[in-house]
Every structure is written in structure tokens, then in C-alpha cells.
N, C-alpha and C positions, 0 to 999 in steps of 0.2 A: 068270467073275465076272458075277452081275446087275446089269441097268441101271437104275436107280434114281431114274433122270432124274423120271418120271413120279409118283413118291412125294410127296406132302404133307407136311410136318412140322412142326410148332408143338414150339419149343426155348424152353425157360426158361432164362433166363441173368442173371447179374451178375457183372463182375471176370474177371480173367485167364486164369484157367482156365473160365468161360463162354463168354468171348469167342473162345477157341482152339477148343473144338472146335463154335461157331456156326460158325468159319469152315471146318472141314473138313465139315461139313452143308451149308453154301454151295457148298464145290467141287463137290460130289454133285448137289446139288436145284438152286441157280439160285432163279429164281423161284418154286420151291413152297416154300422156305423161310418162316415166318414165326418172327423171334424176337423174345419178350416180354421184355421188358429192365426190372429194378429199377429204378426211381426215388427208392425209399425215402431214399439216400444222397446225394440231389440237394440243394445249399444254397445258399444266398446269401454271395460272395465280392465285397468290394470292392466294391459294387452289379451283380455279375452273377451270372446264373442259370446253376450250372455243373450239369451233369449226368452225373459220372466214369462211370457205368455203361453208360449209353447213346454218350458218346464212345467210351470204349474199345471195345465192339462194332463201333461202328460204322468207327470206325479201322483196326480189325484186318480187316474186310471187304471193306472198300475198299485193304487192301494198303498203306497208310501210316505205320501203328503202328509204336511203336519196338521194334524187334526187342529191345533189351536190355533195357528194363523193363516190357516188354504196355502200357503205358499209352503217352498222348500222341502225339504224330507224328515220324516218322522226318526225323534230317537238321534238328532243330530251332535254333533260335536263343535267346535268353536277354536281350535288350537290354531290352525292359520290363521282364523282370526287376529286372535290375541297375538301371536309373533306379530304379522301386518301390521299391529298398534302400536307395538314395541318400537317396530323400526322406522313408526314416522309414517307408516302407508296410510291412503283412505279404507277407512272402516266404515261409512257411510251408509252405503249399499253391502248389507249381511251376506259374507260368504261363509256356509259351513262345510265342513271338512266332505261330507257324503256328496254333497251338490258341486262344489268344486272339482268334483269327477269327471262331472255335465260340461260343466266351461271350458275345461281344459283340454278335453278330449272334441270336444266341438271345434274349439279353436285352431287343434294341431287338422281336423279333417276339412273344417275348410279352406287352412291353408293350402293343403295340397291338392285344391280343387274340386273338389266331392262339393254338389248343391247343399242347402238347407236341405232339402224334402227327405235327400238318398238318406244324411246322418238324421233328422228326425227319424224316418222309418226304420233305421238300425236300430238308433234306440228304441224302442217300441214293440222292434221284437226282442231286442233282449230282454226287455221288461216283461215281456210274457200277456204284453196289451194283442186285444186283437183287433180293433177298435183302427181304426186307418187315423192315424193324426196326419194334417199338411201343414206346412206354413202356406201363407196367403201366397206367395209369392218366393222367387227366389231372389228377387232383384232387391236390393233393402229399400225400404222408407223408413223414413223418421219422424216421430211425432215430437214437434216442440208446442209450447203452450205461449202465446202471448201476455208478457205482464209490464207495471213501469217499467221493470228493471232490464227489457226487453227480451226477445226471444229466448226460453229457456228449455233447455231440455226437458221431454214428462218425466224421467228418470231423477231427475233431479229436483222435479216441481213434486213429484209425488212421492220419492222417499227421501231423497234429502232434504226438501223444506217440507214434506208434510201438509202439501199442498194450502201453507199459511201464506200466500202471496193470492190475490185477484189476477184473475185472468178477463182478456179480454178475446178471443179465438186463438183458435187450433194450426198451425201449419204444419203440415206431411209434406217432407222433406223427400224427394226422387219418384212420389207417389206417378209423376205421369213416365216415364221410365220404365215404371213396373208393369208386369203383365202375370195374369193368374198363369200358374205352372200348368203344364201339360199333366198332372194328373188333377188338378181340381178343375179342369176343363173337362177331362174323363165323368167325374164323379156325379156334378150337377148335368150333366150331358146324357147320363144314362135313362133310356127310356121307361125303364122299371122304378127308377127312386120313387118312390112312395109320397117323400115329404123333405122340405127344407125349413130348419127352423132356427131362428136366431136366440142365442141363451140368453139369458137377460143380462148382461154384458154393458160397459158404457157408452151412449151411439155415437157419440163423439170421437171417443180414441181407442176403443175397442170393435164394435159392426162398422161403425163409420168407414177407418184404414179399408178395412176389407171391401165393405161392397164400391168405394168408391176409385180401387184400383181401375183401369183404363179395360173395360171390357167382361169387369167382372157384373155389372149389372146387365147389359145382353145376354151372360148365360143363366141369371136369373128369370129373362123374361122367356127365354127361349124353352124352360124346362116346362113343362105339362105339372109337375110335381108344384100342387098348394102348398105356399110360405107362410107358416108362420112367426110369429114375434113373441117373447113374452117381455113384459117389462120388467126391468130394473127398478124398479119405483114403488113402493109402497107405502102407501099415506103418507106422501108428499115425502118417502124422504128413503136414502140406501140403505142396504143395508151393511154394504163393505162399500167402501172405495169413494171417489170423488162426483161420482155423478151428479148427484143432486145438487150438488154445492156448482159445479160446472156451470149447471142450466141456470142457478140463480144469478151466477155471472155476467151468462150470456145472453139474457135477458128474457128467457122463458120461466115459467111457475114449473116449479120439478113435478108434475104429475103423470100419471100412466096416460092420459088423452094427448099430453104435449110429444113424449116419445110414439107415441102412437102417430103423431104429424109428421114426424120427421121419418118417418117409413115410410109416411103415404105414398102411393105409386108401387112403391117395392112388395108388398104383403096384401094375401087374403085374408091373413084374420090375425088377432092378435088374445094374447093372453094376460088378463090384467089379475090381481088380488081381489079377493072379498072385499077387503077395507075399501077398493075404490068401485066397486061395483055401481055407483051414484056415475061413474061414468061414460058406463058402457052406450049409452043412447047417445050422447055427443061423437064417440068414437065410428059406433056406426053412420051416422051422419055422415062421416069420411068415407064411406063407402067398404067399410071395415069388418068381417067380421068377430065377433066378439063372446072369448070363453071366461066367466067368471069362474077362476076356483082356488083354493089354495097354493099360495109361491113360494110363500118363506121356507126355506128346507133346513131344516135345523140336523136332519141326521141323515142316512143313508135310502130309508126307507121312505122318509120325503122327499127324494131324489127321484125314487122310480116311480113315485103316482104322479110325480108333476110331469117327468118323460111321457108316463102310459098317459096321462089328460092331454098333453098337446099331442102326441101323435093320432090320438082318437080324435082330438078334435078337426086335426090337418086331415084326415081320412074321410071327416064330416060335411069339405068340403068340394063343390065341386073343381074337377081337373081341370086344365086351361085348356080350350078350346071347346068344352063342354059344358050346355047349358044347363 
């Protein structure tokens, strides 16, 4: 088995299946890890500035995450909560007492000015991560969902209705405003990265935000380092979150070839599951290329063979500008 220590890797990520196999990239790289993490989803609760996307990453890195639902912190408590209840507050969107640390302290550093990126990276070494987390941007976007009942927050589309409302598309809200920060222009900019690869994430309100910031696709085209993708999608359906349901929305079949379309242009190869492997020949046809192997990661240990397959396979390919 190759040591991999040495490998660079810039990982796109948002939400729980992001955040899993960022961290089985972690077990592998260490510090050549860098992951660019959605922001889009980030909003103002109760006057604090929460940022689900980049929490749960960085939770799950740091080995604190709660094992039963990828989000928030293991071993939690609930007593703000419950007062919050008491007094009439929203209880909607679950704060517990260890996470409420995150918000509060997020809230008071960016009021007094300090970027996303500076207090992401404080935390993260306090956590003992070594692992480079970014937010995408420092400038905010907001992801809202289209539905009857018009424009609605994703925050409020995915946990407080439980995404039971039909959507009709997506709007990111300040997206042409925003600019990738000066160090995820560093990171994909380095002539050494190895590889860049997107987690299987949802393309719409997780990779989507991201590469679609104003310049953040130039620095994808610009890197030498092969992209790959792996999907979210496995026989035809998520396994966390609203993706699948999205695409049916939106008017595509949830399948690993449809997400595969919507990268087209962006990616040299992409990563699908066994169960869709009946795919891989249409996908290539896209001019794709294509790793059949296990995705579903159910533990820790399916975290790092799915990391070590897509970096072997990204290694597999050739670099840009070479034939």
C-alpha cells in the first residue's frame, strides 16, 4: 500500500457526507490537507453567526462529532435549549450547550472584525486539527431555495420544514460580491497539490456555492493538479440529506451520471459506487474519467479507503498540460 503522507490535497466539501470522507483525507494527509468548506448555508440565529457547514467539518476532524447524526458535538447537553423553550425562543434549529461555544464566540470575533478564515483557523488549532479548514469565501452568500410559498431560506427549507415543501431552483444570495480568500487562492495555486477533490457533497447547495463563486473556477482550471468528484448518489438515492429529492425537483433522475453532468467541464474523473457501475460507459462518454468502488462509509475505516481510492485514482491520472 502507497504512503500518501506526502500528497497535497484541496477537498471541496459541505454537510455530512463532506465532512466524512474530509476526514478519512485527514487520516491519510495530516497537514497537506486543505478543505474548502461552504459557507453558503451560514445565517443569523438568535443574533449569532452560525456556520453548519464549517462546524460539522470541523467537528468531525477534530473527532468530536456526534456519531448519530454527523452534526454537532458528541456527549452533548440541551439546557439552553430547554430554558430557550421555556421563554418563548426558537427551538427549531438545535443549539446544545458544547456547540453554543462555536456560535458565540464566532459571533463576538466577528464582530470585532477578525475574517471567517482567521477564527475558522483559531479554531482548528485549538481543536488539535491539522488539517487546513477555509470557508469558501469571506464575503457571505446565502443559499435560498425556491418554493410556492416563495424564496425561502435552505436553513429553514432543510431543518425547519424538513425539506417537505417542492422546490423549484436554488438562489445564492451576494454569490457575485464574493471572491475566494486569499488563502484558498494560495492552496489550489500550489504547484505541488497533488490533487483536488470534491466529497460527495450536494452539487447544488454544497460544491455548487463553491465553485461557482466569481473566480473560483479559473483557479480550478489553472491548477495542473487532476479533479476529482465522487458522487453523492447511490442507486438512485442519498444517503443523508436532500440531494436526491433536489434533483427530482429539478427536473433530473438522481443518478451518479446526472451529477456527473453537472461537473462536466470542471473534473477529470469522477468516483461512482458499485451499485451504479451499469454507469460508468455513459459517464465516460462525457469525457470523464471513471473509478468504480465502494462510497457508502459507514465507519472510520470506510473513510480512509475511500480517501486512499480517490487519491490513487486522481494520481492515476494524467496532470494538465500533460499528455
Amino acid at each position: 500500500m502507497s504512503d500518501l503522507r506526502d500528497t497535497k490535497v484541496v477537498a471541496l466539501a459541505g454537510g455530512v457526507g463532506g465532512a466524512k470522507l474530509a476526514d478519512g483525507l485527514a487520516d491519510l494527509l495530516s497537514g497537506n490537507l486543505t478543505v474548502i468548506v461552504n459557507t453558503a448555508d451560514d445565517f443569523e440565529h438568535i443574533g449569532l453567526s452560525i456556520s453548519p457547514d464549517i462546524d460539522t467539518v470541523t467537528y468531525t476532524l477534530a473527532g468530536i462529532a456526534n456519531p448519530e447524526t454527523g452534526w454537532g458535538v458528541a456527549n452533548e447537553t440541551w439546557n439552553f435549549l430547554a430554558q430557550l423553550e421555556r421563554l418563548g425562543g426558537p427551538v427549531w434549529f438545535r443549539l446544545g450547550d458544547k456547540d453554543l461555544a462555536t456560535h458565540i464566540l464566532r459571533s463576538e470575533e466577528l464582530r470585532l472584525g477578525r475574517s471567517l478564515t482567521r477564527v475558522t483557523q483559531d479554531f482548528t488549532r485549538a481543536l488539535g486539527i491539522a488539517a487546513h479548514i477555509l470557508p469558501m469565501s469571506n464575503q457571505p452568500v446565502r443559499s435560498f431555495v425556491k418554493t410556492e410559498e416563495g424564496l425561502m431560506p435552505f436553513q429553514e427549507y432543510f431543518v425547519g420544514r424538513h425539506c417537505n415543501v417542492a422546490i423549484s431552483g436554488v438562489v445564492l444570495e451576494g454569490l457575485q460580491i464574493a471572491r475566494p480568500t486569499p488563502e484558498v487562492s494560495l492552496a489550489l495555486g500550489d504547484p505541488s497539490l497533488g490533487a483536488v477533490i470534491f466529497c460527495p457533497s450536494n452539487p447544488y447547495v454544497s460544491i455548487g456555492p463553491i465553485v461557482d463563486i466569481p473566480g473560483m473556477k479559473d483557479l480550478l482550471r489553472a491548477s495542473s493538479a487532476p479533479v476529482v468528484a465522487v458522487s453523492p448518489i447511490i442507486a438512485g438515492a442519498t444517503v443523508k440529506g436532500p440531494a436526491a429529492k433536489m434533483m427530482t425537483e429539478l427536473g433530473q433522475t438522481p443518478a451518479a451520471a446526472a451529477v456527473a453532468a453537472i461537473y462536466r467541464g470542471m473534473i477529470d474523473g469522477f468516483v461512482i459506487d458499485e451499485a451504479d457501475g451499469d454507469q460508468a460507459e455513459e459517464i465516460r462518454n462525457m469525457g470523464i474519467a471513471v473509478c468504480v468502488a465502494p462510497t457508502l462509509m459507514r465507519d472510520r475505516n470506510d473513510r480512509s479507503k475511500l480517501a486512499r481510492r480517490c487519491i490513487e485514482f486522481a494520481e492515476s491520472l494524467p496532470r494538465k498540460g500533460q499528455s
